[in-house]
N, C-alpha and C positions, 0 to 999 in steps of 0.2 A: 870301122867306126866302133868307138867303144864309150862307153856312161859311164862314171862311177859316183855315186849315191854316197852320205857320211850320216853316221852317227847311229843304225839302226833301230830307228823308230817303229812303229805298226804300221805305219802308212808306208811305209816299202811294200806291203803287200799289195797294195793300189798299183804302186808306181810299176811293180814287177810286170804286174797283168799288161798294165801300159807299154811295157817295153816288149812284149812278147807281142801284143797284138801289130806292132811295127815291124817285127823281126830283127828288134835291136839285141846288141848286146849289152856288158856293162858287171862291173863290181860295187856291192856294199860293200861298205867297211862297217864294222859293227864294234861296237865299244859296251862290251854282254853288262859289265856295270855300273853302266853312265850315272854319273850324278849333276846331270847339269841339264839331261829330260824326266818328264815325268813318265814317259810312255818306255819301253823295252820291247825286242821283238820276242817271243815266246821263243823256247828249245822249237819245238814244230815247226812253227812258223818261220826258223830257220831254215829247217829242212827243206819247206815248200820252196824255198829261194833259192835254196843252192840245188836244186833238181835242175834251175836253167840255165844260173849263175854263177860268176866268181862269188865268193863272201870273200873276203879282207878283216884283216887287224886293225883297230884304229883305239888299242891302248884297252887296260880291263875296266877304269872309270872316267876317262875322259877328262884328267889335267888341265890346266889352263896352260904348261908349259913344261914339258918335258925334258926341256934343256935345263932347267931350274930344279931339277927334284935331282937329290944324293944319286951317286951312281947305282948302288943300291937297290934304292924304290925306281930310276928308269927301268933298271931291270926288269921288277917285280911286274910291272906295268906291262915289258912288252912280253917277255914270257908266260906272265899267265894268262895276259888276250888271247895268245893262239893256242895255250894246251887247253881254254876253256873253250874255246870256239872249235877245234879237234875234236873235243872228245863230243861234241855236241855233233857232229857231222860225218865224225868217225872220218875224215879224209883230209890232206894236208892244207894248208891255210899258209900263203904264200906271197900274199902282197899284205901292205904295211901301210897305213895311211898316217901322217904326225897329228896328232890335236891340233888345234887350229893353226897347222901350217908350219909349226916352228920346228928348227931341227938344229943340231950341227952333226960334226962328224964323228964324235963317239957314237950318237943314237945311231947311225948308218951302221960304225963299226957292230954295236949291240944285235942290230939285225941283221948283218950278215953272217955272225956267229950261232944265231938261230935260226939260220939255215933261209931266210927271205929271199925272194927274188928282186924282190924290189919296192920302192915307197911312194907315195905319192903326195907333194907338195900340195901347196894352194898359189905358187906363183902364177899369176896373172897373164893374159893375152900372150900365152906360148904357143907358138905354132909349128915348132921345131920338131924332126926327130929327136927322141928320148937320149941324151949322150950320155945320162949316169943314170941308170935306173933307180938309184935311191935317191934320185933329185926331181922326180914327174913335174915335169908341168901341166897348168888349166890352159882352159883357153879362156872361156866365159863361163861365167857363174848366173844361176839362174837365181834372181832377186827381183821385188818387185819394184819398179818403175819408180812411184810414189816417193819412196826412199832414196838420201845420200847413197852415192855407190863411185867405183868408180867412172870414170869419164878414157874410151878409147879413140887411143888417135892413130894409132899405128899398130903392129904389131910385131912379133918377133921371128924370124926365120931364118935358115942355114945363111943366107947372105947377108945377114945384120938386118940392125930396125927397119920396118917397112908403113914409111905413112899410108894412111887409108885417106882417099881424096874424099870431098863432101863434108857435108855438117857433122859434124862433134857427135856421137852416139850413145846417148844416156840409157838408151832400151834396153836391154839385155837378149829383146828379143831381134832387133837390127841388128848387134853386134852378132846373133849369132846367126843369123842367114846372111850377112856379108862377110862373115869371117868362115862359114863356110863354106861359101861359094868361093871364093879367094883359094881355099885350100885344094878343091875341086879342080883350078884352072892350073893352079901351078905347084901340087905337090907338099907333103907334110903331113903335119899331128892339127885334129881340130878335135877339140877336150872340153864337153859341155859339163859340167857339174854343180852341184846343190843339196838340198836339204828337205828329205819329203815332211819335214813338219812344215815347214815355211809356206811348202803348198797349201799347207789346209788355214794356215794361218792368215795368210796374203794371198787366198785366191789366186791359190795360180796352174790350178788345174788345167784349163782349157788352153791359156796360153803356152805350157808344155807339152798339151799334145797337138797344137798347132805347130811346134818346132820340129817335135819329134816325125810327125806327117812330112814334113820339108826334106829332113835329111834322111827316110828310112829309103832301101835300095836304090842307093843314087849308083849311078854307073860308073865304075872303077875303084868304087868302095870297099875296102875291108871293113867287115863289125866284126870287131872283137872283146874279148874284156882287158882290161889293167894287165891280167898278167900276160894273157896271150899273145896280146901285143906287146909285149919286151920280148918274147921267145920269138914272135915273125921277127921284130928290129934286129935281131942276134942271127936270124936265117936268111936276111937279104940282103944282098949287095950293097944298096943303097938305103940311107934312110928316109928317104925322102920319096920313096915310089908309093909311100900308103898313106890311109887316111887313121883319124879316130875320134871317135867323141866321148868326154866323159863326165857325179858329185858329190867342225871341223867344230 
């Protein structure tokens, strides 16, 4: 099982304690200077994160769309997320998150030339072993309820779409205990991910760690983080003998 968190906020430091106290795994992606939050995590406050964590790239300010900026400033963007985030940690920085989800195949090329192991998307209800590392799929995104979102009715896996029988699933917190349990019975990627401001914003503290209670040492589980988990997919026969959870 593996998390991964976007956009580092302060309230990753909440979220961290929460995952540690599950004995989950999981990657930040930290974007050192966002201009689209008002909060940032501190250099230290880095630190304390990455003593238990992946940290990840996710761009040095946080773009609307990185596919749209001269090839030039893509550069500039992904290159100095990770020597700024390097030198902050003093140790390599090795997964890649896109701003909100967008990408083509120059930025992949871009990252693979700075040495990444891999990226991680925002595509939706994937439940699939990882087939391009610079293409990660989610699985559920953790949102609150109250709001438009999407709407799941099936999901994605090695054997093609797979309906989910029963009522239409708006919760986020249903899609992700049946999308879990689903994974549990027959194999796959299950990729929870979100936003720790959204928690403080939309209350959704409690119902987080009601999830995370659900899916912490389920039997036959690997937790891992973003990237550790492309390094097992790359050591194992099959893609489909693990699990993961991860949150633009």
């Amino acid at each position: 099982m593996t998390t991964s968190w976007d956009d580092g906020h302060p309230s990753d430091l909440r979220l961290a304690l929460l995952l540690k106290k599950y004995g989950l795994q999981g990657t930040f992606y930290v974007s050192p200077l966002n201009r689209e939050n008002s909060g940032r995590l501190a250099p230290d406050d880095l630190r304390i994160i990455a003593k238990d964590f992946e940290i990840g790239a996710h761009s040095l300010t946080h773009p609307p769309d990185l596919t749209r900026l001269p090839a030039a400033a893509a550069i500039d963007e992904i290159e100095k997320s990770k020597i700024h985030l390097e030198s902050i940690l003093d140790k390599p920085v090795k997964m890649f998150c896109y701003p909100h989800g967008k990408w083509n195949a120059e930025l992949k090329r871009i990252l693979r030339s700075f040495g990444f192991l891999g990226a991680r998307t925002t595509v939706p209800f994937d439940f699939r072993a990882f087939r391009d590392p610079f293409e990660v799929g989610t699985s559920v995104l953790v949102y609150p309820e109250r709001f438009p979102g999407r709407v799941i009715r099936g999901i994605r896996y090695p054997s093609g779409w797979v309906p989910l029988k029963g009522a239409v699933m708006r919760s986020w917190k249903i899609q992700a205990g049946r999308g879990f349990e689903f994974v549990r019975r027959h194999g796959g990627v299950f990729h929870l991910w979100g936003h720790s401001w959204h928690f403080d914003a939309y209350l959704l503290w409690d119902d987080l760690e009601d999830v995370l209670r659900l899916i912490a040492n389920a039997p036959g589980t690997v937790y891992l983080s973003n990237g550790d988990l492309l390094l097992y997919r790359k050591s194992t026969s099959s893609g489909s003998s693990f699990l993961s959870v991860a949150g633009s």
